[in-house]
N, C-alpha and C positions, 0 to 999 in steps of 0.2 A: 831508044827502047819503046815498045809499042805499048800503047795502055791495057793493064790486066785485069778482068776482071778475078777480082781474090774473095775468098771463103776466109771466114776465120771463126772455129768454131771451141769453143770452152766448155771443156765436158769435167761439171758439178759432177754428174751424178754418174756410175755404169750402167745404167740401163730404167726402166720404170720404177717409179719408189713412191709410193702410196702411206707412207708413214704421217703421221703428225708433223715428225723434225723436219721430215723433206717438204710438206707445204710451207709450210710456217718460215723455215731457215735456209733451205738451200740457194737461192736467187739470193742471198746473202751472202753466200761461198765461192762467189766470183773472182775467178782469178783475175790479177792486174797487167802479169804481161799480155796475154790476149787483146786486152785493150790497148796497147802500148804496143803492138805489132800493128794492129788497124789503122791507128793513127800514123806510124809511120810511114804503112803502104800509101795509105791516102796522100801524106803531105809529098810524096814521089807520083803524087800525079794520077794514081790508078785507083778503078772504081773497087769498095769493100763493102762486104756484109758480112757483122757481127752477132752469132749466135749462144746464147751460154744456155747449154742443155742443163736442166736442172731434176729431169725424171718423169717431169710434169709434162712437158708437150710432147707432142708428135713428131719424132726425131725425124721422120719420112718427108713428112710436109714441109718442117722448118728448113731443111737442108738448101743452099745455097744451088741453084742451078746453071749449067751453062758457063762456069767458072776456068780460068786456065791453072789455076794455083789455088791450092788450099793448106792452110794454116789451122794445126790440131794443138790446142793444150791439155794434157792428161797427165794426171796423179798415177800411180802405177798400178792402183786398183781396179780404173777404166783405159788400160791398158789393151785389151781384147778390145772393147769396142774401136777402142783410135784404130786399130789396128784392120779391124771390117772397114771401117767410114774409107780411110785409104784404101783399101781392095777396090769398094767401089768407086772413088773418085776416079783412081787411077784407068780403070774400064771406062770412062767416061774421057776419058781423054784428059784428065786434071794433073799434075804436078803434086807431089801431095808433100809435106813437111809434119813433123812432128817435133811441139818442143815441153815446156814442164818440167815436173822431175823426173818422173819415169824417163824421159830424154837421157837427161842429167846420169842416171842411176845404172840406165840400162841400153848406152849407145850401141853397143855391138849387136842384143836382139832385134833393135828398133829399126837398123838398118839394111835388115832383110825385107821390110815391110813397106819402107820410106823413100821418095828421093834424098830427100835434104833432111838431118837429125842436128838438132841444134842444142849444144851447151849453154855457156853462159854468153848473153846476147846482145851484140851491141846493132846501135841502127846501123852502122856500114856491114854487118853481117846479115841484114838483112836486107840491102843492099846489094850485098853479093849475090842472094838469093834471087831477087829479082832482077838482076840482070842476065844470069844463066837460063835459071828456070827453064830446064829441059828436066828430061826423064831419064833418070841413073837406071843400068842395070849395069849387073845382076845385083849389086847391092848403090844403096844410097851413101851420098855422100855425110860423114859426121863434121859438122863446123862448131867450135866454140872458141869464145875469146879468152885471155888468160887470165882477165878475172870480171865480177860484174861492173856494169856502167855508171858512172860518177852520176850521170845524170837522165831521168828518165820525164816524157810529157807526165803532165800534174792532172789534177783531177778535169780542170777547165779546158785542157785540150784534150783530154779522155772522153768528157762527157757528152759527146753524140754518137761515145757507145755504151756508154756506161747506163742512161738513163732508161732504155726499154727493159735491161735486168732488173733494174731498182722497182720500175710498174708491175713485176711479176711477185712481187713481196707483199703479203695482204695485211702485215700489220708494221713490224720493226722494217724501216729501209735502213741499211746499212753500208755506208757508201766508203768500198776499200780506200787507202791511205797506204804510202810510205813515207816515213821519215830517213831508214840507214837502210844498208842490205850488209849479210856477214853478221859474226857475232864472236865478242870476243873471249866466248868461254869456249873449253873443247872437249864438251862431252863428246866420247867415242863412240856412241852410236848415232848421234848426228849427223845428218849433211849438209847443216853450216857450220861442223867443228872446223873445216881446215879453210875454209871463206875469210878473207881478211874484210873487219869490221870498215865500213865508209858511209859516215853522212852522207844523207842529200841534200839539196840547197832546203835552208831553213825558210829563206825568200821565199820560194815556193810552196810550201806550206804554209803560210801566211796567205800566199794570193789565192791558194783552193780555198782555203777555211771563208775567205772573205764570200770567194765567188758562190759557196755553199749555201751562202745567206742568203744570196739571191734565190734558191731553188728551194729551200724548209723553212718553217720557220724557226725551228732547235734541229738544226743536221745532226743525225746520228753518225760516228764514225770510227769503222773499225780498223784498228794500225796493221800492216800483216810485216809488221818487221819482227825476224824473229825472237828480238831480245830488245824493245821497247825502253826509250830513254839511256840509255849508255852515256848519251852526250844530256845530260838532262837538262842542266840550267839553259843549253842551247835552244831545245826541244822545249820547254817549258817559257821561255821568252815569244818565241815563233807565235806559241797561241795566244798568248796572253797579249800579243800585238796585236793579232787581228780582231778582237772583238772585244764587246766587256766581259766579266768575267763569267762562267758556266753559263754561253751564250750556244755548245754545245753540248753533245751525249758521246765520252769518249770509252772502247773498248780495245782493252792491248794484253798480250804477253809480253809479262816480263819476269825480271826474276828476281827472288825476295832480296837480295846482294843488294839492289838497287831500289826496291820499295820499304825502304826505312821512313820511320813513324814521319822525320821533319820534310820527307819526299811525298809522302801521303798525304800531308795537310795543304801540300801544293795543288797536287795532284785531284784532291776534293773541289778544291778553288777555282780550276780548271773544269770541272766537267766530270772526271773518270768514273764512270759507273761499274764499271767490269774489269776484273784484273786476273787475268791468268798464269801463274806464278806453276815453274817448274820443280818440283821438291824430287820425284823420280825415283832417290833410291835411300834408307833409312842406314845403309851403309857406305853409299860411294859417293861422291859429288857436293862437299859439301861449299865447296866455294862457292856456287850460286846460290843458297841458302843462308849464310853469313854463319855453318854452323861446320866450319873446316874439321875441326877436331870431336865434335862429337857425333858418337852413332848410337844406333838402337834405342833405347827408352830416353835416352837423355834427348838423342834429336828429337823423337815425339813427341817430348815436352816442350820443347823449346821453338819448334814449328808451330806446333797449335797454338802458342801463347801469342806466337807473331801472328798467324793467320786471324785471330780472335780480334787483335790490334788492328787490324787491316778494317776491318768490319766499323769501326767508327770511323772510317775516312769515307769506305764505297758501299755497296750495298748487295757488291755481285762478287764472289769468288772462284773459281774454278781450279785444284790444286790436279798437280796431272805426275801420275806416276806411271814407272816403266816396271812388269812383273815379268819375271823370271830371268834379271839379272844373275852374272856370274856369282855374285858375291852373294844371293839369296842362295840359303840351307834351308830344311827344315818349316818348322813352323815359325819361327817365330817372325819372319818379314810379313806376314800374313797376318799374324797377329796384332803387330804393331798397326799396322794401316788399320785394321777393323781399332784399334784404341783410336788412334786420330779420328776416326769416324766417331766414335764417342765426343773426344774431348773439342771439336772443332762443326757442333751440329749443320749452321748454316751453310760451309766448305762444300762445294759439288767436287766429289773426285772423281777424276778421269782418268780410267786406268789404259793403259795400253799393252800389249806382248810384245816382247822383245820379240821385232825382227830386223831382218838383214835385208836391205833393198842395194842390191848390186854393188855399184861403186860408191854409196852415197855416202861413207865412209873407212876410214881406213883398218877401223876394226873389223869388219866385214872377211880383211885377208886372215885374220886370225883364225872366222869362224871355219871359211874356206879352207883354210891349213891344216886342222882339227878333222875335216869333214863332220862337220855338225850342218849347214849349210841346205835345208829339204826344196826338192823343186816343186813345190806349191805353185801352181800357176796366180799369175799375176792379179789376176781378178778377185783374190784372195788377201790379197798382202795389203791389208789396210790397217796394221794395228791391233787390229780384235778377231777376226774372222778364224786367222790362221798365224801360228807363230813359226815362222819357217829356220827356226834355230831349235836345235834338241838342247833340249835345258843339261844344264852341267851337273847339277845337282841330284834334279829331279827325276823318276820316270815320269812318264807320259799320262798314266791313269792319276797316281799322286799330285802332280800338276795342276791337272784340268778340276783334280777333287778339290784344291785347293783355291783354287780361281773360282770357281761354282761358289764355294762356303763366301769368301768374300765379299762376291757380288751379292749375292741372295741378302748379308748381312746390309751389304749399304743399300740396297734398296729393297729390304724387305718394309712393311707396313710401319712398324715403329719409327726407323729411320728417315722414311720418306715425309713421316709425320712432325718428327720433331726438325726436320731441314724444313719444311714448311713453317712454322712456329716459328724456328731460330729467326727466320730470312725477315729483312726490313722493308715492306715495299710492296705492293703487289703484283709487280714487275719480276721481280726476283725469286719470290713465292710462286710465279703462272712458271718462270721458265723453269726451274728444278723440276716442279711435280709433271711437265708435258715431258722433262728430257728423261727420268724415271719411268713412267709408263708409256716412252716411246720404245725406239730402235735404242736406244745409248743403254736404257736401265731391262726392264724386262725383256726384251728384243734379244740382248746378246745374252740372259741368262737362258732362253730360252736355246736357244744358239749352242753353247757351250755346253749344257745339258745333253745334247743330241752326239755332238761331236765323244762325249766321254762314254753315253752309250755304243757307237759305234767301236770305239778303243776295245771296250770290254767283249761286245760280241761278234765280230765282224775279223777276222784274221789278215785277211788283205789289206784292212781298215789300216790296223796294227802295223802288219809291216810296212809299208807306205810311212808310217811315222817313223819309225825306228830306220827308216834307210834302207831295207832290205830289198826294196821291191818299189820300181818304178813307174808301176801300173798306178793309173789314178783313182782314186776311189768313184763308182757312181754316185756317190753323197755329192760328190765336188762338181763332175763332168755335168752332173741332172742341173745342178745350181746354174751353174754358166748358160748350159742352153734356156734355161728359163728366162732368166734374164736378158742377155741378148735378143730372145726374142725374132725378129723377122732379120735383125742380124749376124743370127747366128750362121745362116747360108754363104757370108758373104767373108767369113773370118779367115784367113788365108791358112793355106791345109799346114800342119806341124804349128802353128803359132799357139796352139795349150801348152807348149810344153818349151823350156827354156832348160839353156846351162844354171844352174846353179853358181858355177866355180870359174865365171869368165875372167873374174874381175882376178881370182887366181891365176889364170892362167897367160894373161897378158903381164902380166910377173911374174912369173918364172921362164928362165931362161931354157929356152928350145931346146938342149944338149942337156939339163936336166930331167924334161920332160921324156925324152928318149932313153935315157938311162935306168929313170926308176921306171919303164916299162918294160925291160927289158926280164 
């Protein structure tokens, strides 16, 4: 095999972002396979350059040149950009691959764009990659493993690419971590509900932590496993090995099941300064909550009272819920989250819209099946922007009137005030009141506001949500090209627009598909 030179580029961001959150956090938002692909290509011999776009530089300049093979990771929000960067590697004569979760979510789109679309990734599939390494047409090749890998490089063999991200961070460096991959709860909107939970070596998390010493002198570090501690005593020995005690700053999701008061008081002893605890939905999911059998006012009671409890172990909370669940009606889910916002001052909640990212779940066929399922282009689909499932319940103006009332409550003036007050620290106090008066708190009410004006006066606006009409809005179309920017020229023609119903469609059987068209 001839030596390659390889691209490997990590797109934080879709496009320029001038925010607060994006100077301040995004070079903290580094993905871990990107680095864990560079390292492999390298340890096979071939030269690498690792780039993580974070909004902030000059995606032009930093671009790798001269390269045979290029390696994209993208969230499926910067999905259109991966999507340009490929156009043009590929006119350059480059090899181009796509992996992430948009990969993950949306193989069938990605491999109109791609040679190589990669699943779940093992180094001999990467492997495989670099020994082909030609150019697929008319469509790219989809490769994934049947499930993820036991075992991945550690921060010490990462960190000659890990460290020029961490220098792009002007105050918090936050250096990614995994302990497991998988999770063994199975929320259905998930895309590690059906991922079978597996440690990784605890050895090696001992030998980062130690080698981290070498490079901070308090390493800050944030876990990206999705459901943090499962194997706890395992995971909580590992650190308490490598060093004396709260000789680090730890930041994790997990979920309240597993942060029980006598886990917490570990958990302090260690380091944990931030904990982001899944609560999601005041009527469904209560096994990660430890609150299986109750819902409605009872669970609010009984989350706040644990979140409150939480708050003498760490000093940072962020609870994260999903709105416009099946099983929300009416007002009162709405309701109830503005009382926790009440009864739980300090708590930053993070709300999210229910959406549906391709195959990243099995409920998704459901949404499919329904035809509730909207083709929001991809650069949308990030949670808040755009909810590309019709609410069951809701209309669409009701809705959005309802999400607006919310947000505006949790971060109107009073509440930003007394989460300031409530918060221990002034750590904790700087990060609320920057994440409320950035893009997360004003930013999306701003946002949301616009999008429900549009509902109301805009007709095509309207049917576009409601399904009737598959023309895009220029609300949506004007956003993209701004964004993009100088790569909007290069975005390959038909990529604004995707199947909605793929993931349907590669289940159901051909001779049904025929029939009901008939």
């Amino acid at each position: 095999m001839k030596k390659l030179k390889i691209g490997v580029i990590d797109l934080v961001s879709k496009g320029p972002s001038s925010t607060l959150w994006a100077r301040v956090m995004h070079a903290n938002l580094a993905s871990i396979m990107p680095q864990v692909v560079a390292t492999w290509c390298e340890q096979e011999g071939h030269d690498v350059k690792l780039i993580c776009y974070t909004g902030q530089e000059n995606l032009q300049k930093e671009l790798p040149t001269g390269v045979d093979l290029v390696f994209i990771c993208s969230f499926t929000q910067a999905a259109l950009l991966a999507y340009a960067l490929s156009n043009y590697f590929r006119t350059k004569g480059a090899v181009t691959v796509l992996g992430g979760p948009h990969a993950r979510c949306y193989p069938d789109d990605a491999v109109k764009y791609f040679d190589y679309v990669l699943g779940f990734t093992h180094k001999s599939t990467i492997a495989d990659v670099l020994q082909d390494c030609s150019p697929q047409k008319p469509e790219g090749k989809h490769l994934s493993a049947d499930r993820q890998p036991a075992l991945l490089p550690g921060v010490k063999e990462r960190w000659k690419f890990m460290e020029p991200t961490l220098r792009k961070a002007p105050f918090l460096k936050m250096v990614p971590m995994l302990g497991s991959v998988g999770c063994p709860y199975t929320c259905p909107f998930c895309i590690d509900a059906t991922v079978d939970y597996q440690p990784l070596g605890f050895d090696v998390i001992k030998e980062d932590l130690q080698f981290l010493l070498t490079k901070f002198k308090k390493p800050t570090v944030g876990w990206h496993d999705p459901n943090f501690g499962v194997r706890f005593d395992a995971n909580m020995e590992a650190i308490a090995s490598a060093a004396p005690l709260r000789s680090f700053r730890f930041f994790a999701e997990s979920s309240l099941s597993i942060l029980t008061e006598e886990h917490l008081k570990v958990l302090q002893c260690n380091g944990f300064e931030a904990l982001l605890p899944g609560v999601e939905s005041w009527y469904e999911l209560g096994n990660k909550s430890r609150t299986s059998r109750a819902v409605g006012e009872e669970k609010v009671s009984r989350i706040a009272e644990h979140i409150n409890m939480m708050f003498q172990y760490v000093p940072y909370v962020q609870t994260n819920f999903v709105l416009g669940l099946d099983s929300d009606a009416g007002e009162e889910p709405f309701e109830l989250t503005k009382r926790f916002v009440d009864l739980s001052p300090a708590a930053f909640p993070g709300y999210s819209l229910l959406s549906a990212f391709g195959e990243a779940a099995p409920l998704n066929l459901e949404y499919q099946r329904e035809g509730r399922v909207l083709p929001f282009p991809f650069h949308f689909l990030n949670n808040h922007l755009a909810m590309n499932i019709k609410p069951k319940n809701y209309g669409w103006v009701e809705f959005y009137d309802k999400v607006i009332d919310l947000t505006a409550y949790t971060f109107s003036n009073k509440a930003i005030y007394r989460r300031f007050m409530a918060s221990s620290g002034s750590a904790a106090k700087w990060m609320n009141l920057m994440r409320a008066v950035s893009s997360e708190g004003y930013g999306r009410l701003r946002f949301f506001r616009k999008v429900r004006k549009n509902l109301v006066e805009d007709v095509g606006f309207r049917k576009y949500f409601e399904g009737e009409s598959q023309q895009l809005p220029a609300f949506y179309s004007n956003i993209i090209r701004k964004d993009l920017g100088y790569w909007w020229q290069w975005l390959p023609e038909g990529a604004i627009a995707h199947d909605p119903n793929a993931y349907l469609h590669k289940h159901t059987p051909q001779q049904h598909v025929l029939t009901a068209n008939k």
